[in-house]
PALUM-450623 format. One line per 8 residues: their letters; for each residue x, z, y of N, C-alpha, C, CB. Coordinates in nm, 2 decimals. Atoms other than C-alpha are relative to their C-alpha. Glycine has a CB too. Example, Ala and Ser with C-alpha at 12.3 -4.5 7.8 and 13.67 -1.06 7.14 Angstrom:
AS	0.09,0.00,-0.12,1.23,0.78,-0.45,0.09,0.00,0.12,-0.10,0.12,0.00; -0.09,0.00,-0.11,1.37,0.71,-0.11,-0.08,0.08,0.11,0.04,-0.14,0.05;
***
This chain:
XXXXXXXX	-0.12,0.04,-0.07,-3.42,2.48,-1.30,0.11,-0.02,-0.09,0.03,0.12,0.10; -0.05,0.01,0.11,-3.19,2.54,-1.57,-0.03,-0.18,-0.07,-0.06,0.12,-0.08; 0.00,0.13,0.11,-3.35,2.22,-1.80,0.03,-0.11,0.09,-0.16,-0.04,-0.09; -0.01,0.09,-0.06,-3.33,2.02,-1.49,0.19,-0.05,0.01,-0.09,0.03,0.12; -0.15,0.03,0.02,-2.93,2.07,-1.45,0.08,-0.04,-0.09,0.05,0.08,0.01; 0.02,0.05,0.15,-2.92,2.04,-1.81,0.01,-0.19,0.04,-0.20,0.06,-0.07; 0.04,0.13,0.02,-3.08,1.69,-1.79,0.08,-0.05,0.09,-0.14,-0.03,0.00; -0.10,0.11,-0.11,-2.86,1.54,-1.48,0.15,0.07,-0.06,-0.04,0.04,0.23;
XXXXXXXX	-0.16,0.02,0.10,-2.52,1.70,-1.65,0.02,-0.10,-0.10,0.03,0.13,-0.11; 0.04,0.08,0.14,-2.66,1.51,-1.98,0.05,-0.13,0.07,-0.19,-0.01,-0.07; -0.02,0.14,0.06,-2.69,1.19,-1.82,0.13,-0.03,0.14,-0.19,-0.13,-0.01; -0.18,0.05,-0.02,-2.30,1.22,-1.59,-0.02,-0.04,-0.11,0.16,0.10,0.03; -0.09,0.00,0.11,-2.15,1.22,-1.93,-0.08,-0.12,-0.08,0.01,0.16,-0.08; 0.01,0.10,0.08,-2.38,0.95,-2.07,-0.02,-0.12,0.04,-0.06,0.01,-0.07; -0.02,0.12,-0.08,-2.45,0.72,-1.82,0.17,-0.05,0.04,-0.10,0.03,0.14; -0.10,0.05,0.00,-2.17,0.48,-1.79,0.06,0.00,0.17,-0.03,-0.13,-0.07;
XXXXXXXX	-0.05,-0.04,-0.10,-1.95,0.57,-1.48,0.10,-0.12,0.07,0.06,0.12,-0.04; -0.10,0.09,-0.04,-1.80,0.22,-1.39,0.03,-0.02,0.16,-0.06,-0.13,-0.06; 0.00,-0.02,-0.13,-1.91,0.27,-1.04,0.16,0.03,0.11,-0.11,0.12,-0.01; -0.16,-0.01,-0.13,-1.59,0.23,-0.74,-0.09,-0.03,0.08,0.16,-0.13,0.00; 0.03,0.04,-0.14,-1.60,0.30,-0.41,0.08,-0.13,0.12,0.02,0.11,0.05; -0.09,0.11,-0.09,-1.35,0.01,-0.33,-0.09,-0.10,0.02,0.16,-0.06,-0.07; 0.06,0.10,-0.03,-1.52,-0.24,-0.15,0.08,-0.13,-0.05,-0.03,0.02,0.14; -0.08,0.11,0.05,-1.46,-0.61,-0.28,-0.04,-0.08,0.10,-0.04,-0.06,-0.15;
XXXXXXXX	-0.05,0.15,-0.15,-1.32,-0.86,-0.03,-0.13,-0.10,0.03,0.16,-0.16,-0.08; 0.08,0.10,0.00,-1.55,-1.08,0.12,0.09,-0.13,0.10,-0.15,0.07,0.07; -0.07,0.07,-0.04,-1.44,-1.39,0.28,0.09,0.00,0.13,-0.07,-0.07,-0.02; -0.04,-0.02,-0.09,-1.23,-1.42,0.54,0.14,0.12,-0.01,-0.12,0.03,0.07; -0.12,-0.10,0.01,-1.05,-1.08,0.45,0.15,-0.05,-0.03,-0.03,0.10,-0.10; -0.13,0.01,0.00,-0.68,-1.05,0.45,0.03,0.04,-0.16,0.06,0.10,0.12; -0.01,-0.08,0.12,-0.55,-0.99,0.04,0.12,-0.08,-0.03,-0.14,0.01,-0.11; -0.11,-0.04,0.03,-0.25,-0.97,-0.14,0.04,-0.03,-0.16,-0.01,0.13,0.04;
XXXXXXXX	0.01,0.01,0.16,-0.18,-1.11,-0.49,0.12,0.00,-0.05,-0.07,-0.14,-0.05; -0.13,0.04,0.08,0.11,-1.05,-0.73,0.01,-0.03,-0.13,0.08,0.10,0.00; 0.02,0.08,0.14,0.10,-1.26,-0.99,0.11,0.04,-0.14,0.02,-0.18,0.05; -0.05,-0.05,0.12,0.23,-1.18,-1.36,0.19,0.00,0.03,-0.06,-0.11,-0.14; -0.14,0.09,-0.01,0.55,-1.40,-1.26,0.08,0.01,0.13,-0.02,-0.15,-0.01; -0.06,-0.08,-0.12,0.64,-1.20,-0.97,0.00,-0.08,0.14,0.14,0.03,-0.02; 0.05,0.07,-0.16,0.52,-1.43,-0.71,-0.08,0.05,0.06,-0.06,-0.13,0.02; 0.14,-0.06,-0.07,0.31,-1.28,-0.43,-0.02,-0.09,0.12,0.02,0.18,0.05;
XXXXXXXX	0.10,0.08,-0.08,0.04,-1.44,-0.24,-0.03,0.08,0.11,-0.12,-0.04,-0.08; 0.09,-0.07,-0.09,-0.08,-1.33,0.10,-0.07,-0.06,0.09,0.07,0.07,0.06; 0.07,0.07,-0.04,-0.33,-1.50,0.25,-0.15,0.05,0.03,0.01,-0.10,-0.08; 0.15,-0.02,0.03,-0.72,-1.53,0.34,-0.05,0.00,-0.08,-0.07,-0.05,0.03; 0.12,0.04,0.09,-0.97,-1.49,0.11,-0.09,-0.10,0.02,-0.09,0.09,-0.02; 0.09,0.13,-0.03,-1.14,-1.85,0.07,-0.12,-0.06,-0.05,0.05,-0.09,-0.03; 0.09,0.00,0.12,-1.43,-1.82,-0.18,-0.02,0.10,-0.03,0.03,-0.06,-0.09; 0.02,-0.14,0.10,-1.64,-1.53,-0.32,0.11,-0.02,-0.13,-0.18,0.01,-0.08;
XXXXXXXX	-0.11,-0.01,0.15,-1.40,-1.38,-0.63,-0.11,-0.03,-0.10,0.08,0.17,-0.05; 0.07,0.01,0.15,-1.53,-1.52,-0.98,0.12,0.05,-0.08,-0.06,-0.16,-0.06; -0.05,-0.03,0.08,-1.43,-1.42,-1.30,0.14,-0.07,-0.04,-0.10,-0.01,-0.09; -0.15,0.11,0.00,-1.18,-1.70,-1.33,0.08,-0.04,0.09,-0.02,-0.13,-0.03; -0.12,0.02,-0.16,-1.03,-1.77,-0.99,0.01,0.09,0.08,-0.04,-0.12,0.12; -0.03,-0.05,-0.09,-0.92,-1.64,-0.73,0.03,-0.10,0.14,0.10,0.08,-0.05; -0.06,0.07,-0.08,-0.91,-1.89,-0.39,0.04,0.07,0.14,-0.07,-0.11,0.01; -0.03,-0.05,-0.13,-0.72,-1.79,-0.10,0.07,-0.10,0.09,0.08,0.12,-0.01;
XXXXXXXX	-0.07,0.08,-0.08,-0.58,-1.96,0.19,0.11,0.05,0.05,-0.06,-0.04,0.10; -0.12,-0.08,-0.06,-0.19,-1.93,0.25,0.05,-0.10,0.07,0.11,0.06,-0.10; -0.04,0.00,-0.10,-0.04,-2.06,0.55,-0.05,-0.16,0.03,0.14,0.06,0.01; 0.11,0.09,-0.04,-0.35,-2.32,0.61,0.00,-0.12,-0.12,0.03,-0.06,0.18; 0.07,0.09,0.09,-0.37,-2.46,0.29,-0.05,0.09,-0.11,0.09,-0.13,-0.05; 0.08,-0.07,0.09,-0.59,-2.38,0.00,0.06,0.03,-0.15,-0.14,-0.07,-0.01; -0.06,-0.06,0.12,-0.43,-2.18,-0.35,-0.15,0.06,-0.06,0.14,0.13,0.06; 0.18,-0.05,0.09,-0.69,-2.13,-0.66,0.11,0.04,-0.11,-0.18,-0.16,-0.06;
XXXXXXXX	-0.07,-0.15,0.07,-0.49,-1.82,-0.87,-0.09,0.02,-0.13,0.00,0.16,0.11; 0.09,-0.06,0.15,-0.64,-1.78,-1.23,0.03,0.11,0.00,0.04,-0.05,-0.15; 0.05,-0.13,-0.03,-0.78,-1.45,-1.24,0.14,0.02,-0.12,-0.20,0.06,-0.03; -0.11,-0.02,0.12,-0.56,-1.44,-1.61,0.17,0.02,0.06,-0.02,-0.15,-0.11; -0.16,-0.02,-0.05,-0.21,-1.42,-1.39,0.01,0.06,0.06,0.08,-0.08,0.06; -0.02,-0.09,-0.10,-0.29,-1.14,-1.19,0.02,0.10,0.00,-0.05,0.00,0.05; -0.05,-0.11,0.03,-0.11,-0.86,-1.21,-0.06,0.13,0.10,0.14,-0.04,0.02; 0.09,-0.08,-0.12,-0.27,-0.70,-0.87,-0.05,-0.05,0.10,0.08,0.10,0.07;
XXXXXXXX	0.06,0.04,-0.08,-0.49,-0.74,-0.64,-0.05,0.09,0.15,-0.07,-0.04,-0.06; 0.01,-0.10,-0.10,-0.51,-0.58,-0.28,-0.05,-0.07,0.13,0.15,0.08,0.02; 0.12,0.03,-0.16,-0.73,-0.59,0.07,0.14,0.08,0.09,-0.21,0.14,0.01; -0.11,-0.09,-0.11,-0.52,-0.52,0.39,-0.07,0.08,0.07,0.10,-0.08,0.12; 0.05,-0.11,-0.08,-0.60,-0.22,0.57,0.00,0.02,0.13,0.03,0.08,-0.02; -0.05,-0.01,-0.18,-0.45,-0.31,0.90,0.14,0.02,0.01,-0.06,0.12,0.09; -0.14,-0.05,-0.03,-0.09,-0.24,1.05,-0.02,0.11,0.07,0.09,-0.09,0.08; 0.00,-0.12,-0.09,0.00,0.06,1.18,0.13,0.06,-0.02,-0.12,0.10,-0.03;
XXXXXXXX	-0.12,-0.05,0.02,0.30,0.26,1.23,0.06,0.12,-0.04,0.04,-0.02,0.07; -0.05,-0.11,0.08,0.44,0.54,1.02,0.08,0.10,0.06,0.08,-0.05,-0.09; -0.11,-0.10,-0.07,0.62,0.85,1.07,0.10,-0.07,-0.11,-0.02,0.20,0.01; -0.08,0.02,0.07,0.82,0.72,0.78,0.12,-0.13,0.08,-0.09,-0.03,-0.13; -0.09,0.06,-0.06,0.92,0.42,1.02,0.07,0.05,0.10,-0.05,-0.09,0.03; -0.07,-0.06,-0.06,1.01,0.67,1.28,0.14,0.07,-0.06,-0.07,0.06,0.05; -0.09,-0.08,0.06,1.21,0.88,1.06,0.10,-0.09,-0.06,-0.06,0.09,-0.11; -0.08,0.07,0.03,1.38,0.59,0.94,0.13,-0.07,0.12,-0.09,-0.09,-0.06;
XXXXXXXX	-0.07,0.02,-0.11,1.50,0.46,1.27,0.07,0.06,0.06,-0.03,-0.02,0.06; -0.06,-0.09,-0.09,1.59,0.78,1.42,0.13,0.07,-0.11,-0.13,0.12,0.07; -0.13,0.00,0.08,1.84,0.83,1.10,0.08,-0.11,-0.01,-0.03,0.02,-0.14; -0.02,0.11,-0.01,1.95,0.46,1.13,0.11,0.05,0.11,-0.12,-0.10,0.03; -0.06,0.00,-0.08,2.03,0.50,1.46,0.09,0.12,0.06,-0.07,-0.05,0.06; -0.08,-0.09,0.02,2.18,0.85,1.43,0.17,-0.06,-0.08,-0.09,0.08,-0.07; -0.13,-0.02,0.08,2.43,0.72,1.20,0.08,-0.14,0.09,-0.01,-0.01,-0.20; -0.02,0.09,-0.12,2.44,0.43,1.47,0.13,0.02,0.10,-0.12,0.00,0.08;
XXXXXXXX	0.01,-0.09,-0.15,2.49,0.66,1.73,0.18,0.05,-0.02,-0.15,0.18,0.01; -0.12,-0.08,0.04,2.77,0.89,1.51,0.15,-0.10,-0.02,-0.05,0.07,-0.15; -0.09,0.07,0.00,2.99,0.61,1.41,0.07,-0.06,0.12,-0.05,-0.08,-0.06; -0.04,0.05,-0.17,3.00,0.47,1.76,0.06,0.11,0.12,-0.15,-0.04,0.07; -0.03,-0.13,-0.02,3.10,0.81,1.86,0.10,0.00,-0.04,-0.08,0.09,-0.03; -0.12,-0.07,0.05,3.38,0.88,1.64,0.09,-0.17,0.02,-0.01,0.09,-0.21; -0.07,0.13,-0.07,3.54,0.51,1.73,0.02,-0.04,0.15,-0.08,-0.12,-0.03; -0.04,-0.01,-0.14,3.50,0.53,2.10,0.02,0.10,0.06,-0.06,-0.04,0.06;
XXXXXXXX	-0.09,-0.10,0.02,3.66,0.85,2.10,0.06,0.01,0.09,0.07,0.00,-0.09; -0.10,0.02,-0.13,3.87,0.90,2.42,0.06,0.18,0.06,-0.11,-0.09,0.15; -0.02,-0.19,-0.03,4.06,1.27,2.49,-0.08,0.00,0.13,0.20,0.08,0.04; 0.03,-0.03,-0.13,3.93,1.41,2.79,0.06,0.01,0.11,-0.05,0.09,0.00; -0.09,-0.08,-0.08,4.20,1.41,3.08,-0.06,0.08,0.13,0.12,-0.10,0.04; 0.00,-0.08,-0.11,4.09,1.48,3.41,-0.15,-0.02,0.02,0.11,-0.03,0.13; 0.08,-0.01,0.00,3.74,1.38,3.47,-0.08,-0.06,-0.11,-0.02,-0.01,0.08; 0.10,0.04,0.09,3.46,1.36,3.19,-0.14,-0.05,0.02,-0.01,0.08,-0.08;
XXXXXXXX	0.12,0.03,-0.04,3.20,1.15,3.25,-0.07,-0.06,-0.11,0.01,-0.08,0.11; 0.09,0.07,0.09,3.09,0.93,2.94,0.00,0.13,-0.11,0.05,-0.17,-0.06; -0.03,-0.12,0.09,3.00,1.18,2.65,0.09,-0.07,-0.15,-0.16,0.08,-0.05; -0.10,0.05,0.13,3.26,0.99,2.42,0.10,0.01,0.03,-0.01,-0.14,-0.07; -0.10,-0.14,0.01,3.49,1.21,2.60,0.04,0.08,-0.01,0.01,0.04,0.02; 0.00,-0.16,0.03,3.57,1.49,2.49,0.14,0.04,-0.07,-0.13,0.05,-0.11; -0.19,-0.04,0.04,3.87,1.71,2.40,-0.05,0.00,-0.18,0.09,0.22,0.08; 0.00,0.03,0.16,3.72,1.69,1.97,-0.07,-0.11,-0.01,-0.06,0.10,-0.09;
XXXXXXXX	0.04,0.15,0.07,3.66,1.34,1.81,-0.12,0.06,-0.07,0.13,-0.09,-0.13; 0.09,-0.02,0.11,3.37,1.58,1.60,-0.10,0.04,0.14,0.04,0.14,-0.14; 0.09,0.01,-0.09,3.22,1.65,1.97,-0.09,-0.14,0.04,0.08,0.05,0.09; 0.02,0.11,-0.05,3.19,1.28,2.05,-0.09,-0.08,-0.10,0.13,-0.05,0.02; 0.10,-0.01,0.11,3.02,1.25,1.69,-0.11,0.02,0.02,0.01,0.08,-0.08; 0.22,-0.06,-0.03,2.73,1.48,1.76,-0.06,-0.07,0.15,-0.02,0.24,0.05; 0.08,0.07,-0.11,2.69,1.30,2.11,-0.04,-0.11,-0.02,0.06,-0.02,0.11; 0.01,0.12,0.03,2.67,0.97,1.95,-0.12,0.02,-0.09,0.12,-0.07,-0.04;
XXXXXXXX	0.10,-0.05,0.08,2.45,1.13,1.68,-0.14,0.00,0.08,0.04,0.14,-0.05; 0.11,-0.06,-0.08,2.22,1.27,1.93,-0.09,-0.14,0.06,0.09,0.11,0.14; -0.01,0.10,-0.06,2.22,0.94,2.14,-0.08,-0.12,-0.05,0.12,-0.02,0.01; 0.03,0.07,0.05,2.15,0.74,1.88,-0.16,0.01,-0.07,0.11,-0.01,-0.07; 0.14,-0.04,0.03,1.85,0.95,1.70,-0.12,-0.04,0.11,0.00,0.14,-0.02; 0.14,0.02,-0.12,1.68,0.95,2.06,-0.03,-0.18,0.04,0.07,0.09,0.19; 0.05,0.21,-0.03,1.70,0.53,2.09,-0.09,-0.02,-0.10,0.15,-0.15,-0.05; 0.07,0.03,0.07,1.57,0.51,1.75,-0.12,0.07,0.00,0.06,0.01,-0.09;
XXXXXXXX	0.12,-0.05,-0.03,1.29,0.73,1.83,-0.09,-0.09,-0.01,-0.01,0.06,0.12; 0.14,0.12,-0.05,1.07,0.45,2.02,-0.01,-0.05,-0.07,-0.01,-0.09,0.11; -0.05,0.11,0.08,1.22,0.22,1.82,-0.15,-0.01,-0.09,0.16,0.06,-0.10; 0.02,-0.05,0.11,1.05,0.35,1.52,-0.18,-0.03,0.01,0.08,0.16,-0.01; 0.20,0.01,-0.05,0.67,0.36,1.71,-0.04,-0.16,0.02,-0.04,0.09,0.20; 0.03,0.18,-0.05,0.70,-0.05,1.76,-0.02,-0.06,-0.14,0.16,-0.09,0.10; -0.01,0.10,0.09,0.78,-0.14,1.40,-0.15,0.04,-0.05,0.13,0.00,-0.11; 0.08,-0.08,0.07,0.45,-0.13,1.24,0.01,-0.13,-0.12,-0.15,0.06,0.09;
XXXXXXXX	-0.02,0.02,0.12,0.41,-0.20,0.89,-0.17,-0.01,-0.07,0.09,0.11,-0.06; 0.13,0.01,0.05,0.09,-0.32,0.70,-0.06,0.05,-0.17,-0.02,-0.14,0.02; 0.05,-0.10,0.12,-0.10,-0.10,0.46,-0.11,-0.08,-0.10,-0.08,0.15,0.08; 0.09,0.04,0.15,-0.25,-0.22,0.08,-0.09,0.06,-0.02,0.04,0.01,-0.13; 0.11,-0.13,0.09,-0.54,-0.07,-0.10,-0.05,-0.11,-0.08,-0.15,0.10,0.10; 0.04,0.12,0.09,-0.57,-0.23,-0.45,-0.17,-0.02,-0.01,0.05,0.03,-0.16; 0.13,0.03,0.01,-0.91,-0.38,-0.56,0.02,-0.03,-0.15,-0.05,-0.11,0.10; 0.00,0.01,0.13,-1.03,-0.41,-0.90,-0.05,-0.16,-0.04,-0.11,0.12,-0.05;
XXXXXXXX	0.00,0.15,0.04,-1.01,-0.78,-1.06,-0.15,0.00,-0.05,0.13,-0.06,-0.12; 0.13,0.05,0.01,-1.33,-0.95,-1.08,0.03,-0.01,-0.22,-0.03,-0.20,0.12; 0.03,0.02,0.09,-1.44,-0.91,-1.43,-0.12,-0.07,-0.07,0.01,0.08,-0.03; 0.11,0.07,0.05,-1.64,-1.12,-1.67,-0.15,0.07,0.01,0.03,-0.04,-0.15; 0.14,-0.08,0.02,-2.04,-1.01,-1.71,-0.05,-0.07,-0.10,-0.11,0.00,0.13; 0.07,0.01,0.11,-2.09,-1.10,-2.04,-0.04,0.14,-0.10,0.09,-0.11,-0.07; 0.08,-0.08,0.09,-2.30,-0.88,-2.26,0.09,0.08,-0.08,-0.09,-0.07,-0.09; -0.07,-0.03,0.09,-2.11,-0.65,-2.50,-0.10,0.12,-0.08,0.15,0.05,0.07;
XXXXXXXX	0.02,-0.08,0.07,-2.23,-0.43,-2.78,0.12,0.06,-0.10,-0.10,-0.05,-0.04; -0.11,-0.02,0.03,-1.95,-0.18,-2.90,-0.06,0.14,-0.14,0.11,0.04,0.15; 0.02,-0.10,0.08,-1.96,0.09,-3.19,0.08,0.08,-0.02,-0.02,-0.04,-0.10; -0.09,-0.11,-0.03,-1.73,0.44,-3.06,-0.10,0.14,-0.05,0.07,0.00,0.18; 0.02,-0.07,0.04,-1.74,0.77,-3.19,-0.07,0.06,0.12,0.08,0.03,-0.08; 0.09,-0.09,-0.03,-2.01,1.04,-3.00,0.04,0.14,-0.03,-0.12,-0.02,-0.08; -0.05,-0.17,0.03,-1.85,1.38,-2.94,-0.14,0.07,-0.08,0.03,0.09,0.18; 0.09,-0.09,0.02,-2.05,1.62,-3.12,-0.12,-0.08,-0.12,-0.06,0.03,0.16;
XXXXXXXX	0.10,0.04,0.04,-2.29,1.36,-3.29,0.06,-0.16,-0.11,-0.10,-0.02,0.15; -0.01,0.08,0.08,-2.10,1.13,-3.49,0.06,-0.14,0.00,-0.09,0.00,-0.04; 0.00,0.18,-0.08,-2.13,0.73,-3.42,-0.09,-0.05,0.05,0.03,-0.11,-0.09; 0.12,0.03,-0.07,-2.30,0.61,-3.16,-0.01,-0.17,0.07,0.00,0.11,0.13; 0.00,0.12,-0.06,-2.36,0.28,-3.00,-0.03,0.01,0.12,-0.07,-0.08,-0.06; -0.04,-0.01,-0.14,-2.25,0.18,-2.67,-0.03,-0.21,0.06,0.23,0.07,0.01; -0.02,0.10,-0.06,-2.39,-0.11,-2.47,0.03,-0.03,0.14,-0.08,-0.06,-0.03; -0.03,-0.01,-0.14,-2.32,-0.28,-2.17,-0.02,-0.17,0.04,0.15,0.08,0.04;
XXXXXX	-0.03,0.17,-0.07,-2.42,-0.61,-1.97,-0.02,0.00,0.17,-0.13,-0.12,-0.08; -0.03,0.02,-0.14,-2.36,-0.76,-1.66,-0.15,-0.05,0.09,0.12,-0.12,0.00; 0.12,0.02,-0.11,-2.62,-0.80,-1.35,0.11,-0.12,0.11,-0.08,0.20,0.09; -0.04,0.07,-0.07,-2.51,-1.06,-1.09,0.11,-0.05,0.01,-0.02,0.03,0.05; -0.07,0.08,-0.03,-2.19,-1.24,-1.00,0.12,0.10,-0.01,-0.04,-0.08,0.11; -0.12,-0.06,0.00,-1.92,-0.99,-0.94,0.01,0.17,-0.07,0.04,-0.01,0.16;
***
């Protein structure tokens, strides 16, 4: 038992660990390019990825992105909507709410009916505060916002033989070549 754990620890640490679970785009998918020069692309994927291009379709015509200008590359995950977009709205429209509150301000004389009545301008605040957080609430559930998840750039599959040091053992030699297309 022992030599066997032994021998699968041995070969983690020596078998090469290039292995990702990010899946790579296939056609059709939605992706995301930001190029060196700060242009970003968002479009269909139009062509398996090669080493050298990249083609995608942006807004029904066809863009071919040299792999060499690409700063990142990302798959869409879908839209969906955040508490971060809630939380944003319902502070938005709090300070919406508050402002609008301390400007339509009115003493209270004989009957109070709107809450931007009141006998303190800091009462009429928190009602407008209040007012405003609860609009932005829903608000907040409608915007939705679309989520990234990078992908690793298609790399060449040419052959390499490298010569790095071997914890423990000196200098070792390290190869590595490519199997299929991507």
């Amino acid at each position: 038992m022992t030599r066997t754990i032994v021998f699968l620890m041995t070969l983690m640490f020596v078998l090469p660990s290039d292995g990702s679970s990010q899946a790579v785009p296939s056609l059709g998918h939605r992706i995301r390019i930001k190029q060196v020069d700060g242009t970003v692309l968002t479009g269909k994927l139009a062509a398996t990825l090669s080493p050298e291009t990249i083609q995608i379709f942006v807004d029904s015509s066809r863009v071919e992105v040299p792999v060499a200008r690409i700063e990142v590359l990302e798959t869409s995950l879908g839209k969906s909507s955040s508490s971060k977009n809630v939380a944003i709205t319902m502070v938005v429209g709090g300070v919406v709410g508050a402002a609008f509150g301390a400007l339509a301000w009115e003493p209270c004389t004989f009957l109070c009916i709107s809450p931007f009545e009141s006998e303190t301008r800091s009462s009429a605040v928190y009602a407008g505060l209040a007012i405003g957080a609860l609009v932005g609430l829903p608000v907040g559930f409608f915007i939705r916002s679309e989520r990234w998840s990078p992908v690793a750039l298609p790399a060449s599959v040419a052959s390499r033989l490298t010569i790095r040091p071997v914890i423990g053992r000196g200098v070792g030699l390290v190869g590595a070549f490519g199997i299929g297309g991507f």
